[in-house]
C-alpha positions as a Markdown table, in Angstrom:
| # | Residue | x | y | z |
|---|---|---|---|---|
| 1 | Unk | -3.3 | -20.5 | -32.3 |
| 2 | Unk | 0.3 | -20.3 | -32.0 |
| 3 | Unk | 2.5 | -16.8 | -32.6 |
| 4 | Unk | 3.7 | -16.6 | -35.8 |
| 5 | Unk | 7.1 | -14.3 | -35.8 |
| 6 | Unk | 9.2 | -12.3 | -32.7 |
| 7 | Unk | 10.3 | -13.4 | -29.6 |
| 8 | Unk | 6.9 | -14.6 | -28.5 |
| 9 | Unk | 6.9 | -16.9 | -31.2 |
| 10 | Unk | 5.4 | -20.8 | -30.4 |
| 11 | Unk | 3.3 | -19.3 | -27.7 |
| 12 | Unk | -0.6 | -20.0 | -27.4 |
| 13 | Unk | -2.7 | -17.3 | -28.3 |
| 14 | Unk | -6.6 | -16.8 | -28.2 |
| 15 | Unk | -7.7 | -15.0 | -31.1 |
| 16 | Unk | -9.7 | -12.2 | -30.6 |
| 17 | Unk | -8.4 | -11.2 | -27.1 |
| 18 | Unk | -6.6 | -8.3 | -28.4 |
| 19 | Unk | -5.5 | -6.8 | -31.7 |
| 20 | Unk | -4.2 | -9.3 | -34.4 |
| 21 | Unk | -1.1 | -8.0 | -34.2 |
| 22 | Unk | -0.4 | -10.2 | -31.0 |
| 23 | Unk | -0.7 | -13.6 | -32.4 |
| 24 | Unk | 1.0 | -12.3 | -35.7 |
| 25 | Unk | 3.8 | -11.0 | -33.4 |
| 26 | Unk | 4.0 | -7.4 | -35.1 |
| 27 | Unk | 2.4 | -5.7 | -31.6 |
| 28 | Unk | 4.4 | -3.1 | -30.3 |
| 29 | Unk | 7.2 | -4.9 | -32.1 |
| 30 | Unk | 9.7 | -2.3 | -31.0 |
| 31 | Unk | 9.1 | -2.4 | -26.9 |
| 32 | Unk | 9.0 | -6.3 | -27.7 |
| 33 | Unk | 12.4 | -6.0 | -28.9 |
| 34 | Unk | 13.9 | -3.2 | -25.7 |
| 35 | Unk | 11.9 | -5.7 | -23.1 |
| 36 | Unk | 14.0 | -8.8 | -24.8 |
| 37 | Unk | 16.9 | -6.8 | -24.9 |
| 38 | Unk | 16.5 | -5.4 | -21.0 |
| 39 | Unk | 15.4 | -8.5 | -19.3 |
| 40 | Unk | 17.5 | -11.3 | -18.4 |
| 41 | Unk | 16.4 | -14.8 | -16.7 |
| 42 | Unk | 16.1 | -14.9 | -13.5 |
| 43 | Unk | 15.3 | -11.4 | -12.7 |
| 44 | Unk | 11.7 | -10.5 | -11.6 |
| 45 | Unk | 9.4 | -8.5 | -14.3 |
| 46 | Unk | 6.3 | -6.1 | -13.2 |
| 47 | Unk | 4.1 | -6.0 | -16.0 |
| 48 | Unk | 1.7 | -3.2 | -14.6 |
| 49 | Unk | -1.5 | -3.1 | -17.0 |
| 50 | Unk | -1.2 | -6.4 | -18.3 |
| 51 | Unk | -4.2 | -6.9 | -19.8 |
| 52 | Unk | -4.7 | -9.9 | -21.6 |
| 53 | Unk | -1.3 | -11.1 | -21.0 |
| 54 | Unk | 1.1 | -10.3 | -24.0 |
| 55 | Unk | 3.8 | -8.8 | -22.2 |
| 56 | Unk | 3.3 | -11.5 | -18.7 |
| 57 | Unk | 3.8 | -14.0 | -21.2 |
| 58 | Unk | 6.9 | -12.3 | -22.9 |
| 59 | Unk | 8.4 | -11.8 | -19.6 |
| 60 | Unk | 7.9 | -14.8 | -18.4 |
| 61 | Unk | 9.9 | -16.5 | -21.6 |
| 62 | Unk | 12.5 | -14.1 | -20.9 |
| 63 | Unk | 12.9 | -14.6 | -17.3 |
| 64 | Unk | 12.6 | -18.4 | -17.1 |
| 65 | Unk | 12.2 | -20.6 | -14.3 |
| 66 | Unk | 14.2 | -19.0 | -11.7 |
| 67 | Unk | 13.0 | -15.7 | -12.7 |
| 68 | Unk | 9.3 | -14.4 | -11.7 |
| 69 | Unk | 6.8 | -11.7 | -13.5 |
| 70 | Unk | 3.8 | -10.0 | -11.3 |
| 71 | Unk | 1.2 | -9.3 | -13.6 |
| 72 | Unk | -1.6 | -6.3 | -12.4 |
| 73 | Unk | -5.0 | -6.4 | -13.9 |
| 74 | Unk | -7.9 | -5.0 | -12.5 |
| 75 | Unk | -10.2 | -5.1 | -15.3 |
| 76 | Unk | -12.2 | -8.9 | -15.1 |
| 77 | Unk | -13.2 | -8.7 | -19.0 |
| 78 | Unk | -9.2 | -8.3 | -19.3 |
| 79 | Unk | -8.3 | -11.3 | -17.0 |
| 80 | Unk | -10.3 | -14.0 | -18.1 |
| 81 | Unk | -8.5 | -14.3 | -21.1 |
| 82 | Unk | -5.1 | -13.7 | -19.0 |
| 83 | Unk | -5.9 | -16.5 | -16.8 |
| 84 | Unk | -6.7 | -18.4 | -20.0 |
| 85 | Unk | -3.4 | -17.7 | -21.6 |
| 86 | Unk | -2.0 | -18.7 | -18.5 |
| 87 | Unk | -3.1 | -21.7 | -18.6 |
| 88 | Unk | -3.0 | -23.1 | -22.1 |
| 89 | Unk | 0.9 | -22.3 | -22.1 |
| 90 | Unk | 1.6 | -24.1 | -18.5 |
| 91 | Unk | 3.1 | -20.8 | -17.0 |
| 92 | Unk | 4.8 | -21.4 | -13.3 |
| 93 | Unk | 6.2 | -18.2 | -13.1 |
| 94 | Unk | 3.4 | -15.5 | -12.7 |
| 95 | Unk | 1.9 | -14.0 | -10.0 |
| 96 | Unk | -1.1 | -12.5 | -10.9 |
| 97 | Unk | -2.4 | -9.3 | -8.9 |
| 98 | Unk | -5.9 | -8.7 | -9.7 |
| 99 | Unk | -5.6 | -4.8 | -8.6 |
| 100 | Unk | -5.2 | -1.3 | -10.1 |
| 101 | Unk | -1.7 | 0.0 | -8.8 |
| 102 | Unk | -1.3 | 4.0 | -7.8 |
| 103 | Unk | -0.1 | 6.1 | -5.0 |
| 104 | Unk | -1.8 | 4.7 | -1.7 |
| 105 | Unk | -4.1 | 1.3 | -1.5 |
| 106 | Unk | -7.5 | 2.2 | -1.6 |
| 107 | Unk | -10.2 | 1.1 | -3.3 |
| 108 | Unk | -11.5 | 3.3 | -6.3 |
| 109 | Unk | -14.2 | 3.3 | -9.4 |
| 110 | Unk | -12.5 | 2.2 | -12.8 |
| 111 | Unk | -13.5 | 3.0 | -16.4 |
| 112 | Unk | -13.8 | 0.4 | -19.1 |
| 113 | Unk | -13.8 | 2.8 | -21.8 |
| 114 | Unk | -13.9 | 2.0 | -25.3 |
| 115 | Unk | -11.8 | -0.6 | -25.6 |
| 116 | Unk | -10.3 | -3.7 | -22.4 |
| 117 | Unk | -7.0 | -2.1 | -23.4 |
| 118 | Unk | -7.7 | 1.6 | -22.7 |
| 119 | Unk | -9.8 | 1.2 | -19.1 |
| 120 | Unk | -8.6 | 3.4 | -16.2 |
| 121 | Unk | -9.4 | 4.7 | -12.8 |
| 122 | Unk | -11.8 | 7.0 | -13.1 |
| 123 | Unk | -14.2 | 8.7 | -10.5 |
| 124 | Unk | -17.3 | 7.6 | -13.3 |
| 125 | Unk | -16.0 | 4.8 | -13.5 |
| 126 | Unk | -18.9 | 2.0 | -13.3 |
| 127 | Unk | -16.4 | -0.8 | -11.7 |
| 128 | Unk | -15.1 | -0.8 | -7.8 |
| 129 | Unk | -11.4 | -2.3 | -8.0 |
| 130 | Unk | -8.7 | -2.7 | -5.6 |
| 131 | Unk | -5.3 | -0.1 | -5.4 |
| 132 | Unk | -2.3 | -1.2 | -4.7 |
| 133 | Unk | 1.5 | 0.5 | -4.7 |
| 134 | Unk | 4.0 | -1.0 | -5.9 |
| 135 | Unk | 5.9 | -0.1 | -2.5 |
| 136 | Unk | 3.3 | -1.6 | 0.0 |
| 137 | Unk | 3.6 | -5.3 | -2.0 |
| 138 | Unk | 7.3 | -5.1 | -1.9 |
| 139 | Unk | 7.7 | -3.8 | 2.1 |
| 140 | Unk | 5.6 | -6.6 | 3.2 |
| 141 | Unk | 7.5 | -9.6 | 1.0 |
| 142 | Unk | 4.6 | -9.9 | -0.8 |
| 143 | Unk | 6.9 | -9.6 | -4.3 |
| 144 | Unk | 10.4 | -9.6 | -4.9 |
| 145 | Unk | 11.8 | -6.3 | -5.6 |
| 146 | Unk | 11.7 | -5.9 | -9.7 |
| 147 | Unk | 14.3 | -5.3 | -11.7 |
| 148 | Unk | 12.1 | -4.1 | -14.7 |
| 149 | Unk | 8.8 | -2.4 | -14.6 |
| 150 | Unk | 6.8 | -2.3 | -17.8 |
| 151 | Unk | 3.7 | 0.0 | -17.0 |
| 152 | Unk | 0.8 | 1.1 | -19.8 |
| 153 | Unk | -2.2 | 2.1 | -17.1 |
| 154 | Unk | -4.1 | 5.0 | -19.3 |
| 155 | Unk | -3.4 | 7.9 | -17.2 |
| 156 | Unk | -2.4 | 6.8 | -13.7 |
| 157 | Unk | 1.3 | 6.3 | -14.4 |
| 158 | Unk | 2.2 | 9.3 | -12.2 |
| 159 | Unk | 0.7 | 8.1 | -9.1 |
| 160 | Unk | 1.6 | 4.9 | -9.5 |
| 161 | Unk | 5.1 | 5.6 | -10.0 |
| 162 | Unk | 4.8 | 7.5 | -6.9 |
| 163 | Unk | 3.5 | 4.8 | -4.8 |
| 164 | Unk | 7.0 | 2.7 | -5.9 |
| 165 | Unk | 9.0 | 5.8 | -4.7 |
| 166 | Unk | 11.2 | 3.6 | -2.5 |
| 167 | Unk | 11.8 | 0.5 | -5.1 |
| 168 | Unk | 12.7 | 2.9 | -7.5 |
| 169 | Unk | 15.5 | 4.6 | -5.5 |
| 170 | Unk | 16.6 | 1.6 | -3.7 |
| 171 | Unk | 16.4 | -1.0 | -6.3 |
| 172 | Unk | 16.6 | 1.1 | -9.6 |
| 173 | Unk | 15.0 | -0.9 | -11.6 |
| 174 | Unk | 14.4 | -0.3 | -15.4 |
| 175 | Unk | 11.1 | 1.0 | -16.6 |
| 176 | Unk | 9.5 | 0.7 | -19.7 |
| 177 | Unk | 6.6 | 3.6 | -19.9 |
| 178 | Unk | 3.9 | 4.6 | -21.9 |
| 179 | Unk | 2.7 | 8.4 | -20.6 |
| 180 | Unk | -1.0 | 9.4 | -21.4 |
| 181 | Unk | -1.2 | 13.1 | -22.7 |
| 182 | Unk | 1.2 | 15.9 | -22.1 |
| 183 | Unk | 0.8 | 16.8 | -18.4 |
| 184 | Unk | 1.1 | 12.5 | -17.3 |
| 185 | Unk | 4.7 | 12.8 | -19.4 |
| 186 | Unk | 6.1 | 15.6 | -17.7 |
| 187 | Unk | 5.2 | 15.0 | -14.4 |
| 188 | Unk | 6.6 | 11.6 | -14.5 |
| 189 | Unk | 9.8 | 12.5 | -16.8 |
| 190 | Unk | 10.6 | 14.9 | -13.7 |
| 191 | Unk | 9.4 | 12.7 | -11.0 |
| 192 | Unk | 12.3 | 10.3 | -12.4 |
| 193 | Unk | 14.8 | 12.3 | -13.3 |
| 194 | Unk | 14.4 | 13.7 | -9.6 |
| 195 | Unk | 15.6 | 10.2 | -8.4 |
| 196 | Unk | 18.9 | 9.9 | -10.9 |
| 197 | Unk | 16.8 | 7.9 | -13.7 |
| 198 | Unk | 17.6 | 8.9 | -17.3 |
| 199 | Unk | 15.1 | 9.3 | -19.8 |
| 200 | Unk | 15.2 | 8.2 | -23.4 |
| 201 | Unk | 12.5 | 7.6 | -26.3 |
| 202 | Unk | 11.9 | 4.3 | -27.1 |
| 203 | Unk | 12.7 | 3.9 | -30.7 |
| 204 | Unk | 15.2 | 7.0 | -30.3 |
| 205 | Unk | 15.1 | 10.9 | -30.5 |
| 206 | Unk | 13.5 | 13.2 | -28.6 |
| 207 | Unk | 11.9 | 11.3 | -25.6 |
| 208 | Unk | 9.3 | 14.2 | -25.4 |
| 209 | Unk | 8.3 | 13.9 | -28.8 |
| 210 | Unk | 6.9 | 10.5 | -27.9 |
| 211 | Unk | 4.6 | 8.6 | -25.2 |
| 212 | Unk | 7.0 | 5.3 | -25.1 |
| 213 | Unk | 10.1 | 5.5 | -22.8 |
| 214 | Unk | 12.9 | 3.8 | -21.2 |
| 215 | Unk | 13.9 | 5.0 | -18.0 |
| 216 | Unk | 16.9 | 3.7 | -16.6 |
């Protein structure tokens, strides 16, 4: 069915392939409004953790046709129904990386967990995916630099912002962050603020009194 309210509205949606809050457009309604405030077209979006697509599709609204959004899923479960909202809304403008992204590429055991959206790399993990950094895919042309990162990966947001160590101090792009338990935030609230980025809550306040940032 189609989205029924936000800026996603008019957009195909398979029920069932996340919470209900997607297709009724309440998910994360506040990051959805940030991202639509942050992004402009033609810039280039990472959305690293897609998972089934919300934010890929989002971005690639907001970006347009000139504009391009890499979306990283390693999780297959998660990117069938990507690929599938991919498809039934004709989207030209994502690259879809079917990889974990951290410090260093390597190859590592992945959890599915409880739930698609809360899988991570994890040494019991019962799936083998690829790693990528965000800084090997751009030095090789593989992507354009971005000018937003969106990441939500369950716990490997420190090493993964360390593996885009040279994007983020040479391009400075905008990140929108969701940290996974107390030592995850303050490791990457300093690892950024050690390369000039500012850090603010989300929805306002005190940004460690939260797990949703804006790093800019």
């Amino acid at each position: 069915m189609r989205v029924l309210q936000g800026p996603l509205r008019g957009a195909r949606w398979v029920v069932g392939s996340a919470t209900h809050g997607c297709w009724l457009g309440t998910y994360e309604s506040q990051k959805q409004r940030v991202l639509s405030s942050l992004l402009k077209p033609g810039e280039t979006f990472f959305d690293v953790g897609a998972n089934v697509g919300f934010y890929t599709l989002l971005g690639s609204r907001l970006v347009g046709p000139s504009g391009q959004v890499v979306a990283f899923e390693p999780l297959p479960a998660n990117l069938r129904y990507l690929v599938e909202h991919l498809r039934i809304n004709r989207v030209a403008n994502v690259e879809l990386i079917t990889a974990a992204v951290g410090k260093t590429k390597d190859r590592l055991r992945f959890a599915e967990a409880g739930s698609p959206s809360m899988g991570r790399i994890d040494p019991e993990g019962g799936l083998d995916v690829d790693v990528l950094s965000l800084d090997g895919l751009v030095a090789a042309g593989a992507v354009r630099p971005p000018d937003l990162i969106k990441m939500d990966i369950e716990g490997g947001e420190v090493g993964a912002l360390k593996g885009a160590r040279e994007i983020l101090a040479t391009h400075r792009p905008q990140i929108l962050l969701a940290t996974h338990g107390w030592e995850q935030h303050r490791e990457c609230c300093a690892f950024l603020r050690g390369l000039g980025y500012r850090i603010d809550a989300l929805a306002g306040g005190d940004p460690d009194a939260t797990d949703e940032l804006v790093a800019t």
